[in-house]
BALOBA-1460 file (C-alpha; in Angstrom, 3 decimals):
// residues 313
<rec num="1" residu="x" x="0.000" y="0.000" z="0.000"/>
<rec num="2" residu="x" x="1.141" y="3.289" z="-0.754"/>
<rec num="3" residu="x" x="2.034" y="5.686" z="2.135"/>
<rec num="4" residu="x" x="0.417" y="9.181" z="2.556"/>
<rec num="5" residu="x" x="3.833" y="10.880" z="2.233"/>
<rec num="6" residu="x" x="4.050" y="8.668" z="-1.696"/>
<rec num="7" residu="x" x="0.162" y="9.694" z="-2.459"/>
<rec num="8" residu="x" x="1.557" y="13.496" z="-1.844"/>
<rec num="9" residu="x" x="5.123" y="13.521" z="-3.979"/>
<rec num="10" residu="x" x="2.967" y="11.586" z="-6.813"/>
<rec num="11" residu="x" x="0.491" y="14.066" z="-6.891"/>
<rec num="12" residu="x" x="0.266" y="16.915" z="-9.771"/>
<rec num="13" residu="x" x="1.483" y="20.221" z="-8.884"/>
<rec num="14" residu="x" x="-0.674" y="22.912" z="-9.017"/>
<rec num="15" residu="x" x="-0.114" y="26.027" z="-10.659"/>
<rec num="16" residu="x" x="-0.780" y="28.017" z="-7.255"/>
<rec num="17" residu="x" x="1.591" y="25.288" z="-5.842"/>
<rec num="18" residu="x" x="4.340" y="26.331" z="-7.979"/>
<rec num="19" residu="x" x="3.981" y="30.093" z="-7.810"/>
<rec num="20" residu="x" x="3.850" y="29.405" z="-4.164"/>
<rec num="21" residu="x" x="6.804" y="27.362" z="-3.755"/>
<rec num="22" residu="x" x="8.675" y="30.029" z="-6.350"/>
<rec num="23" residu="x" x="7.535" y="32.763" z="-3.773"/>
<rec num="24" residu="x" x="9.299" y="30.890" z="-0.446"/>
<rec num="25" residu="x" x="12.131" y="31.504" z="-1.955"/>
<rec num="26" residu="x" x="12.326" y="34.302" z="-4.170"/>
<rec num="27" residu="x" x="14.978" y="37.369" z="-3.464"/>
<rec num="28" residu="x" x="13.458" y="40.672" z="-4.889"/>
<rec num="29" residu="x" x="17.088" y="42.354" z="-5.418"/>
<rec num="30" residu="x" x="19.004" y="39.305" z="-5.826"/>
<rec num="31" residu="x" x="21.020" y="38.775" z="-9.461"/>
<rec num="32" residu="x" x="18.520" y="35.983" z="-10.373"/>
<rec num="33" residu="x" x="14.985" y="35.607" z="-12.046"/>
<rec num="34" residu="x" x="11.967" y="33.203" z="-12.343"/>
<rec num="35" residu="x" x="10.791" y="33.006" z="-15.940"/>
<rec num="36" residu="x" x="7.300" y="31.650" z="-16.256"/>
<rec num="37" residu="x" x="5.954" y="29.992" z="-18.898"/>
<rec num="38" residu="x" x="3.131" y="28.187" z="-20.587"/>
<rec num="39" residu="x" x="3.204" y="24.698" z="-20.502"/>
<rec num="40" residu="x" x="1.068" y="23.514" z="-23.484"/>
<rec num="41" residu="x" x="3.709" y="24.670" z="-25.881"/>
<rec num="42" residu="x" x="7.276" y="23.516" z="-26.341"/>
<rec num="43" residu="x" x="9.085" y="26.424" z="-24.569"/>
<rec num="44" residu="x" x="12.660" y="25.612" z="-25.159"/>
<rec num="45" residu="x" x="12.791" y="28.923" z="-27.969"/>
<rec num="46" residu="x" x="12.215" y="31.340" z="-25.495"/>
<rec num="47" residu="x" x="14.386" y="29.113" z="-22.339"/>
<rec num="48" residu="x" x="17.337" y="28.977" z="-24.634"/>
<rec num="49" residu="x" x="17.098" y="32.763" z="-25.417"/>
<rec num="50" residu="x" x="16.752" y="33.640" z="-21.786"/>
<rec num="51" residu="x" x="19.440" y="31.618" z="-20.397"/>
<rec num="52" residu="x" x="21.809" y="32.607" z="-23.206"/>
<rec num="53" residu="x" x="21.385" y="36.391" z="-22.613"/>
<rec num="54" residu="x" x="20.873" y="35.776" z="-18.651"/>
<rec num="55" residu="x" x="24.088" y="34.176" z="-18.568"/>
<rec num="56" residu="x" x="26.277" y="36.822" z="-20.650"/>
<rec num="57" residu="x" x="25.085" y="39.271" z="-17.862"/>
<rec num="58" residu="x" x="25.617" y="36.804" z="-14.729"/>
<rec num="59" residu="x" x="21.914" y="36.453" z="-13.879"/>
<rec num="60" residu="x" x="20.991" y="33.303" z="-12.854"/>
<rec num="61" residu="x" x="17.514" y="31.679" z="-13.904"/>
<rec num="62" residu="x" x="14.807" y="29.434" z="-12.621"/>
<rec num="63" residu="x" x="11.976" y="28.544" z="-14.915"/>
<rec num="64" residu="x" x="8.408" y="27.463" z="-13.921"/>
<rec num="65" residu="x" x="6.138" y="26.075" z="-16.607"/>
<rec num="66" residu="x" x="2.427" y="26.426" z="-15.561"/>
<rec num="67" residu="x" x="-0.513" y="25.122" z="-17.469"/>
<rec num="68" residu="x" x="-1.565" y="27.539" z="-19.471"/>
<rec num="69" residu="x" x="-2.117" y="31.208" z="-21.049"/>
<rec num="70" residu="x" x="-4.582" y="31.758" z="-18.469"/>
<rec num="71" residu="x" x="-2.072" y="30.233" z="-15.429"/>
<rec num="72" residu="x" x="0.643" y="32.523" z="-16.263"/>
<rec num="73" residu="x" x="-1.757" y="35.756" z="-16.557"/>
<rec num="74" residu="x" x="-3.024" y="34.636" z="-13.773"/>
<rec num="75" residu="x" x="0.639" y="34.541" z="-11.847"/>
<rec num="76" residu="x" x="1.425" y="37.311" z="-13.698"/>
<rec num="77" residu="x" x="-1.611" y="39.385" z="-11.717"/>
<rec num="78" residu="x" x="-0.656" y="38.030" z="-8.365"/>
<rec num="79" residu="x" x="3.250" y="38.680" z="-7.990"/>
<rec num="80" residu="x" x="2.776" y="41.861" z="-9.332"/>
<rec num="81" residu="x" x="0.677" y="42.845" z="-6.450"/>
<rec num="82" residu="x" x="3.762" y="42.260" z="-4.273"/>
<rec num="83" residu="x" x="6.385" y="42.972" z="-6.613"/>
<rec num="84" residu="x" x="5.257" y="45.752" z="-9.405"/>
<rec num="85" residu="x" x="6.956" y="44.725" z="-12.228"/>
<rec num="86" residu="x" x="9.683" y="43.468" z="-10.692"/>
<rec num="87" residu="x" x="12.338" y="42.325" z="-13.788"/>
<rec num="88" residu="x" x="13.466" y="39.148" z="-11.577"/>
<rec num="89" residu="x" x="10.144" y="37.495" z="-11.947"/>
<rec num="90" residu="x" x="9.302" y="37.273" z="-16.102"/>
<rec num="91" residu="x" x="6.365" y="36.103" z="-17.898"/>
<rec num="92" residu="x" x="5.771" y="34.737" z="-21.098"/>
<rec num="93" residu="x" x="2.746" y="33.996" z="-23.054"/>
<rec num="94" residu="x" x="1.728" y="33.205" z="-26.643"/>
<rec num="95" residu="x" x="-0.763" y="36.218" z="-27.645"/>
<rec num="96" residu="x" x="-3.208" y="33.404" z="-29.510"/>
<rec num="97" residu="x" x="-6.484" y="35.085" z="-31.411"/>
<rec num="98" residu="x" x="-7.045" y="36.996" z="-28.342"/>
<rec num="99" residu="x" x="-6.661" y="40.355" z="-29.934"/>
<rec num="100" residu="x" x="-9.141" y="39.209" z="-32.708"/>
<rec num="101" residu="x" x="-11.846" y="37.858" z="-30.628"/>
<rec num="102" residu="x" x="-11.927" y="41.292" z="-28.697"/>
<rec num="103" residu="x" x="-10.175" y="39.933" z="-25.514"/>
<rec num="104" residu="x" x="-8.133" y="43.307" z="-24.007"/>
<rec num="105" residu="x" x="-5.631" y="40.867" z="-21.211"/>
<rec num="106" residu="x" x="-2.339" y="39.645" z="-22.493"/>
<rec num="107" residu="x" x="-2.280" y="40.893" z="-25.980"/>
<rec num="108" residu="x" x="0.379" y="43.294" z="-25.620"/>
<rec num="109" residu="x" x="4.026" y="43.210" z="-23.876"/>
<rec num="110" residu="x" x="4.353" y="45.357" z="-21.001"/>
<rec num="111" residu="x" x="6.558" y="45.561" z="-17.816"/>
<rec num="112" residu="x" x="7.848" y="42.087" z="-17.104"/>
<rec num="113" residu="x" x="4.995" y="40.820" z="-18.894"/>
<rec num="114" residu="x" x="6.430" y="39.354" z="-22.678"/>
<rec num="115" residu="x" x="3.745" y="38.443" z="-25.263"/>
<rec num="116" residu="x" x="4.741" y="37.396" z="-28.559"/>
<rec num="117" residu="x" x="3.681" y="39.583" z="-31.520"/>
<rec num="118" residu="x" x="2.685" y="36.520" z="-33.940"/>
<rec num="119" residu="x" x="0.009" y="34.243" z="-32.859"/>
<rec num="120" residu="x" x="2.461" y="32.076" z="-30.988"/>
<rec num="121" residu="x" x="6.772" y="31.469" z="-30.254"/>
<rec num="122" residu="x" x="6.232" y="28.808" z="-32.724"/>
<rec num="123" residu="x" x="5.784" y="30.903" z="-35.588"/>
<rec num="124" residu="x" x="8.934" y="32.690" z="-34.616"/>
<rec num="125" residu="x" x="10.548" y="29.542" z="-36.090"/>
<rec num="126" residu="x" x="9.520" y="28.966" z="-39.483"/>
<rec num="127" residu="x" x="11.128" y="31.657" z="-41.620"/>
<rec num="128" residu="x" x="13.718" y="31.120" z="-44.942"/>
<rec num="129" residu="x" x="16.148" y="31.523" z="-42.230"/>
<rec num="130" residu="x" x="15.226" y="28.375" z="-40.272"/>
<rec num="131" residu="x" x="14.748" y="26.637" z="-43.874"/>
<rec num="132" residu="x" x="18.525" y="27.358" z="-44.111"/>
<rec num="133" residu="x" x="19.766" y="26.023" z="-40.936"/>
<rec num="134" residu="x" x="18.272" y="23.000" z="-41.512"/>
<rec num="135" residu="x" x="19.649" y="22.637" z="-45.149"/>
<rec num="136" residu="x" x="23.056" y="23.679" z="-44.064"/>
<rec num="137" residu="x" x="23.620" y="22.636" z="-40.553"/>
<rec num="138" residu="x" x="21.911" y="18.926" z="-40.472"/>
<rec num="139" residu="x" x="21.900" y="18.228" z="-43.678"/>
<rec num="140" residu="x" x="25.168" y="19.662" z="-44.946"/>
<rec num="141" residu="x" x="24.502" y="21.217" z="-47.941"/>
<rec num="142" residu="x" x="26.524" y="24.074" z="-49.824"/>
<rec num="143" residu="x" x="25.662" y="27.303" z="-48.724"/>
<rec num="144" residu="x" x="24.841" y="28.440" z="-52.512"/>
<rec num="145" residu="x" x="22.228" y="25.141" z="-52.823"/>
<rec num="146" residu="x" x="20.807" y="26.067" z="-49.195"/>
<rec num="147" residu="x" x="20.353" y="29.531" z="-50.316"/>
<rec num="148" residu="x" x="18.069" y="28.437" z="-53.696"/>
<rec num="149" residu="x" x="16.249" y="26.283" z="-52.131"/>
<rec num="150" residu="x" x="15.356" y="28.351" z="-48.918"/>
<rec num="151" residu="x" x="14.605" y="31.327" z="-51.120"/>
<rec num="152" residu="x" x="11.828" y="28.970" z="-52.743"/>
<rec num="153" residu="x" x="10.341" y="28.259" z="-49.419"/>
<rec num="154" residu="x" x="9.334" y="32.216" z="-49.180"/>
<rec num="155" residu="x" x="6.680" y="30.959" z="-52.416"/>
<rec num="156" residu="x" x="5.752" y="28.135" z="-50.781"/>
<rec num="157" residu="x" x="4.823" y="30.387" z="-47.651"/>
<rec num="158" residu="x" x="2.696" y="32.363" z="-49.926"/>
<rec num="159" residu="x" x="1.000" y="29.422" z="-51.553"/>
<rec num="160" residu="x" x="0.152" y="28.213" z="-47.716"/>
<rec num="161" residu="x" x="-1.114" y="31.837" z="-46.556"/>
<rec num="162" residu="x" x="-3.764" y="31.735" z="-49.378"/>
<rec num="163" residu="x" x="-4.808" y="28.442" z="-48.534"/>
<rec num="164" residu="x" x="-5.153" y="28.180" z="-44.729"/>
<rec num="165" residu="x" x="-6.676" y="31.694" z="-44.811"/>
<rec num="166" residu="x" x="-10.560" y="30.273" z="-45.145"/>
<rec num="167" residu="x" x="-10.039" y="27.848" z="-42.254"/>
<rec num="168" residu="x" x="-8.322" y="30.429" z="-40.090"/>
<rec num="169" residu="x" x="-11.094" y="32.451" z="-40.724"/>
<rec num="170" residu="x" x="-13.651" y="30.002" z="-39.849"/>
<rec num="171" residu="x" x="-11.870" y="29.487" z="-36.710"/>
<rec num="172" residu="x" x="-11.485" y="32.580" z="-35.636"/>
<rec num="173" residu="x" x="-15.507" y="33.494" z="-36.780"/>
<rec num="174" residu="x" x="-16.213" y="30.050" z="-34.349"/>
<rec num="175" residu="x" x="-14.422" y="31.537" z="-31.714"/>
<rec num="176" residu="x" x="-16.361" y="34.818" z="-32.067"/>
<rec num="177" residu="x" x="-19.787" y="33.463" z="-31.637"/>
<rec num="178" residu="x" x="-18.318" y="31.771" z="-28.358"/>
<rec num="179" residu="x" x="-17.217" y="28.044" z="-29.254"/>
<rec num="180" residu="x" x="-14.149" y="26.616" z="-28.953"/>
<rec num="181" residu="x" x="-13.290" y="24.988" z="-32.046"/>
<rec num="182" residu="x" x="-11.264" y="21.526" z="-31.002"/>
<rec num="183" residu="x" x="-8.620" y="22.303" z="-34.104"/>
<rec num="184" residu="x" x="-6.294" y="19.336" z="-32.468"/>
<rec num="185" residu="x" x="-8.587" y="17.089" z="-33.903"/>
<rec num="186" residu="x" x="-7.490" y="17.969" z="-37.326"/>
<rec num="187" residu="x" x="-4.310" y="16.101" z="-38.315"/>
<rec num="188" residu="x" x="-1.751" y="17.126" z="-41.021"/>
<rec num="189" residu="x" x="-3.231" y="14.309" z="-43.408"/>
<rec num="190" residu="x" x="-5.116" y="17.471" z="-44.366"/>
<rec num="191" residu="x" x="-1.887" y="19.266" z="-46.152"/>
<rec num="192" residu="x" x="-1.294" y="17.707" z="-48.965"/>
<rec num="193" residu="x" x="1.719" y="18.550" z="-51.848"/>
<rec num="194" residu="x" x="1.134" y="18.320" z="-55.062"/>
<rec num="195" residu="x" x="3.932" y="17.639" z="-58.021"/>
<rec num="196" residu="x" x="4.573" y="21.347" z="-58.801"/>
<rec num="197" residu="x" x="5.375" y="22.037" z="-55.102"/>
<rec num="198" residu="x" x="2.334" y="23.601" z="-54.258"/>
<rec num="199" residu="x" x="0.429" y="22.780" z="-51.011"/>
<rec num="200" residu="x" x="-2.955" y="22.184" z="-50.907"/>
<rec num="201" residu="x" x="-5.703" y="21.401" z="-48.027"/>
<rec num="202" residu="x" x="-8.004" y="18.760" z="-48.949"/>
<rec num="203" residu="x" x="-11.809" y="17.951" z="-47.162"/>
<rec num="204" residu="x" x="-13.269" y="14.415" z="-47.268"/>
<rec num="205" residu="x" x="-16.502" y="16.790" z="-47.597"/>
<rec num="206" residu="x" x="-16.630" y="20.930" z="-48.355"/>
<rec num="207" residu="x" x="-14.463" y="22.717" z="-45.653"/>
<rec num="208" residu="x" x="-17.401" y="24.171" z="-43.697"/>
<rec num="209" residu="x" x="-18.675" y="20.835" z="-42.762"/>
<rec num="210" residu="x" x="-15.356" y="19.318" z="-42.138"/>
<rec num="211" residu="x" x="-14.622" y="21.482" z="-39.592"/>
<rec num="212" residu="x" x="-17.697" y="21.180" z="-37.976"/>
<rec num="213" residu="x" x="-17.921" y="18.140" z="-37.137"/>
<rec num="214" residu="x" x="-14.012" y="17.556" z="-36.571"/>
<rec num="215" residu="x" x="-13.884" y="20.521" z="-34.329"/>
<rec num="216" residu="x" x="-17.018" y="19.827" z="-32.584"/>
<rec num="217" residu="x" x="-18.424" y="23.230" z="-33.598"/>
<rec num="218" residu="x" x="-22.189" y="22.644" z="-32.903"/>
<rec num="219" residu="x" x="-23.668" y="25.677" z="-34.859"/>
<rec num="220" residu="x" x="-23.615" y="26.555" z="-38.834"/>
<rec num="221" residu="x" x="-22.263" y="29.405" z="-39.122"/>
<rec num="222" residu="x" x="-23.135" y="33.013" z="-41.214"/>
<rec num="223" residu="x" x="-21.144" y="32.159" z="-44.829"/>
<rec num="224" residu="x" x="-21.204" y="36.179" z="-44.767"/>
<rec num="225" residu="x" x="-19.440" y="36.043" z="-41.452"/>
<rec num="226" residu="x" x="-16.831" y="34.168" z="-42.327"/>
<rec num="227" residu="x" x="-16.379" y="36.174" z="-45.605"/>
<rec num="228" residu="x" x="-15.973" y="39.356" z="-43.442"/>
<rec num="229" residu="x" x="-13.064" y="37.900" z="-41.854"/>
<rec num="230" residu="x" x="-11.203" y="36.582" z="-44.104"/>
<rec num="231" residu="x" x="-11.133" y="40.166" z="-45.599"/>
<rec num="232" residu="x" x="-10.300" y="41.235" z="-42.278"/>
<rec num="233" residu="x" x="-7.361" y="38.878" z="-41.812"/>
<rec num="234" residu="x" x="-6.268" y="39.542" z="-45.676"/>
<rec num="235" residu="x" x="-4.966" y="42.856" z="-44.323"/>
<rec num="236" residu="x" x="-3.046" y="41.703" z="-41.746"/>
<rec num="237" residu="x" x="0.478" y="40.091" z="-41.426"/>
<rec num="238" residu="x" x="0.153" y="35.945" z="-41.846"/>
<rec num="239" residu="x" x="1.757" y="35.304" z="-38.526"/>
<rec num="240" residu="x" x="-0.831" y="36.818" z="-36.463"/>
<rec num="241" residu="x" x="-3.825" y="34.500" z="-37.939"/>
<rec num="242" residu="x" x="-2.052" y="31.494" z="-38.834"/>
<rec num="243" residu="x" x="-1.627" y="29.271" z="-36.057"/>
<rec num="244" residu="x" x="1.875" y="28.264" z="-34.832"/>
<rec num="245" residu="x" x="0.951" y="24.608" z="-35.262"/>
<rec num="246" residu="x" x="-0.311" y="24.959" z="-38.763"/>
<rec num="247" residu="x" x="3.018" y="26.521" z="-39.673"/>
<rec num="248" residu="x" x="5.210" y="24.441" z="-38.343"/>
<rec num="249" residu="x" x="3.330" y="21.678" z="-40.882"/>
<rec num="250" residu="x" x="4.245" y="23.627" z="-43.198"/>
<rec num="251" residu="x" x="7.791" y="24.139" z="-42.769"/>
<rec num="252" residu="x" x="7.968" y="20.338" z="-42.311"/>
<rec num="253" residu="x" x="5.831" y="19.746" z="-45.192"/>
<rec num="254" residu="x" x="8.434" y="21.565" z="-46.982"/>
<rec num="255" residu="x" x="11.303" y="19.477" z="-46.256"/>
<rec num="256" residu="x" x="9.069" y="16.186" z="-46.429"/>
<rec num="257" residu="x" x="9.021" y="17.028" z="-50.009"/>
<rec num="258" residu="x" x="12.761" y="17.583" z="-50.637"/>
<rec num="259" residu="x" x="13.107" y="14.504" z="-49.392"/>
<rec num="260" residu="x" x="10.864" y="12.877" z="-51.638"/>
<rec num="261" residu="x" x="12.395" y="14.621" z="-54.481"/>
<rec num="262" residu="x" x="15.856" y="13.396" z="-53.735"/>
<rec num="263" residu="x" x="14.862" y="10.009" z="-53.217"/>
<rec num="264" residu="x" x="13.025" y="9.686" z="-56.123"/>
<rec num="265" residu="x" x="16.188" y="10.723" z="-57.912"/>
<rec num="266" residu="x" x="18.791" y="8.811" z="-59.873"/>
<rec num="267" residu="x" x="20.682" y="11.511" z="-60.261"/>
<rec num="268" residu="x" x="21.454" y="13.115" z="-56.886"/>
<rec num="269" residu="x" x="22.243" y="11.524" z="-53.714"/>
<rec num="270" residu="x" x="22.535" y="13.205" z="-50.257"/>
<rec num="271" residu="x" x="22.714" y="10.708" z="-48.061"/>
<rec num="272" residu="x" x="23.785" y="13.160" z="-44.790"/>
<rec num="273" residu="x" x="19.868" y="14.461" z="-45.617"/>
<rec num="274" residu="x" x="18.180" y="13.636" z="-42.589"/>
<rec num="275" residu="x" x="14.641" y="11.859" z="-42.732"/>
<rec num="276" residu="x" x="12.835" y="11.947" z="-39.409"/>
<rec num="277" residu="x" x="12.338" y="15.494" z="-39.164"/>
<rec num="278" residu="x" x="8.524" y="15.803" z="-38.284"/>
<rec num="279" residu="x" x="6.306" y="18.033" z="-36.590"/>
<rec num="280" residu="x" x="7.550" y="16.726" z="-32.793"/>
<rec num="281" residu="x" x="11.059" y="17.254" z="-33.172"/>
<rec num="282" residu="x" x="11.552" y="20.290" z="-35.474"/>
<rec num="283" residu="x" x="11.136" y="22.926" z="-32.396"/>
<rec num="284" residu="x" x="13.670" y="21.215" z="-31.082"/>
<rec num="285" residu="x" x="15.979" y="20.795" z="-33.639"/>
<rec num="286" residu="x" x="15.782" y="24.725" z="-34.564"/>
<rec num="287" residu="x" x="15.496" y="26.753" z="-31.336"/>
<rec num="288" residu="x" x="19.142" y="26.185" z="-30.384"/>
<rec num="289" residu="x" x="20.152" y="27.446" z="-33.903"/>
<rec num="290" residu="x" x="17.969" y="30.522" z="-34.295"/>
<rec num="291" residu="x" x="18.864" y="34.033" z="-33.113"/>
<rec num="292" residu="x" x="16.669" y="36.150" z="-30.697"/>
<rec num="293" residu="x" x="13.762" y="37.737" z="-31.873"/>
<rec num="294" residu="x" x="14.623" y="40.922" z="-32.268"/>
<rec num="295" residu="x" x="11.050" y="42.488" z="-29.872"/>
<rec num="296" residu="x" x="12.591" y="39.106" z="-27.182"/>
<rec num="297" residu="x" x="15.822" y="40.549" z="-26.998"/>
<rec num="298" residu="x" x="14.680" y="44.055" z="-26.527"/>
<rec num="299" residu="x" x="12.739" y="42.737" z="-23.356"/>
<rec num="300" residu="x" x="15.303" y="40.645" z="-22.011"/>
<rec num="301" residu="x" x="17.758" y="43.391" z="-22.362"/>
<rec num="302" residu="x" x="15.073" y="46.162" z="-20.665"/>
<rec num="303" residu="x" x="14.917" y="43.942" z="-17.925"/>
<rec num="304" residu="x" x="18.354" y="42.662" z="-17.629"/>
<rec num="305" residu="x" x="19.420" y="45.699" z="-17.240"/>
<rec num="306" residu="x" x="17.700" y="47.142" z="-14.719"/>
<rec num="307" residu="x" x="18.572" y="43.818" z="-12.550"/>
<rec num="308" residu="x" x="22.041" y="45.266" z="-13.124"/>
<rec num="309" residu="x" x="21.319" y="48.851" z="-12.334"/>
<rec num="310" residu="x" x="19.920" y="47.974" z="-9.349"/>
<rec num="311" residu="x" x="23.014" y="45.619" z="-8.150"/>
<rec num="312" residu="x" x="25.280" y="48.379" z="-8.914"/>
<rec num="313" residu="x" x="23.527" y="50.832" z="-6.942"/>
């Protein structure tokens, strides 16, 4: 039988737990911060880019990953009521569709509050640059080659904003009217290549219905609605409306394809090319080999620096 003290250290912690446990121990003016995060994402992009910077200035770190959004906000809220914006104790959070559904909290950075200005960190990583890294740091190809083919990823990111922009705006309409569209339930057997290089999304029935009853979306909705924002989302920059998930098919899609190509070949042969890249491993593969987002590394360094202002005074 299992003891009470076993029952206890088995037992999930809390998010309150872990603030709480953070706050028995947490120096206000000592050369170290707490960086809190949300835990339904893969947060190594923004741990590596704190500890990296941290480090160059001495600071030392401690991370917390909480549940979600909401959990961090929430954390956010209540150490701030001790410690105003103390830069030892850091937040970050994905901003989502919140700004397009009309929600007002965590949408913008402020203080020691970070939120990212595309929908999520993870479309921080899919850019010609990452393309690159991959072609030329894991799979060893010439500079010159990398460059071609990376430069032909920015058309293929063009090709994929025009064709997830209907179902991002049926999502974001669904989320409007107050559901909660269950878009996990959609797998990437739903991007599909086709010979020219050109991505498509294909719907065992029209789109519409599809999502519907994937996404558990109980209501039809206005086609009129939806129409109105997709124009609205036309206007505005692909990573804020495309989700970080959907992109990160695409990047993966991508190299899926140049893989095909060159094994379908009798004429080339790469064999350093490296096969199991998918959508569980590519975060990984790329955050370490990335630079700092440029609005990251202008937080980091607002806060780091007055952590180091205030230890020289």
């Amino acid at each position: 039988m299992q003891s009470f003290l076993d029952v206890l250290k088995a037992a999930p912690r809390t998010p309150k737990s872990k603030v709480n446990t953070f706050l028995l121990s947490f120096n206000p003016r000592a050369k170290k911060v707490g960086i809190f995060l949300e835990g339904k994402n893969d947060p190594s992009f923004i741990r590596i880019n704190v500890e990296r910077l941290a480090s160059h200035n001495k600071i030392l770190t401690e991370v917390i990953v909480l549940g979600c959004k909401k959990d961090v906000l929430h954390a956010w809220k209540y150490i701030n009521k001790r410690f105003p914006d103390n830069p030892r104790v850091l937040f970050f959070v994905d901003k989502d569709h919140d700004d397009l559904i009309g929600r007002q909290e965590g949408i913008t950075t402020q203080g020691n509050l970070f939120v990212t200005r595309h929908y999520s960190i993870e479309n921080y990583l899919v850019s010609k640059t990452a393309v690159k890294v991959i072609l030329i740091d894991l799979w060893g190809l010439d500079s010159g080659v990398a460059e071609t083919i990376s430069t032909n990823f920015i058309d293929f990111q063009n090709a994929y904003r025009r064709i997830f922009l209907p179902w991002m705006a049926w999502h974001i309409t669904a989320r409007r009217l107050g559901n909660k569209p269950q878009i996990g339930n959609i797998s990437t057997s739903v991007l599909v290549v086709d010979s020219d290089f050109q991505p498509r999304l294909i719907w065992e029935s029209d789109m519409q219905t599809y999502l519907a009853s994937k996404c558990k979306v109980p209501e039809a909705m206005c086609l009129q609605e939806i129409h109105t924002t997709e124009v609205e989302l036309e206007d505005l920059p692909t990573k804020v409306w495309l989700r970080g998930k959907q992109e990160i098919w695409c990047i993966v899609k991508f190299l899926d394809e140049l893989v095909r190509l060159v094994d379908e070949s009798n004429e080339i042969s790469y064999p350093s090319i490296k096969r199991n890249i998918n959508v569980g491993n590519v975060l990984g593969l790329l955050a370490p080999r990335l630079p700092c987002p440029e609005d990251l590394k202008n937080f980091l360094h607002k806060n780091f620096q007055q952590i180091m202002d205030s230890n020289i005074a």
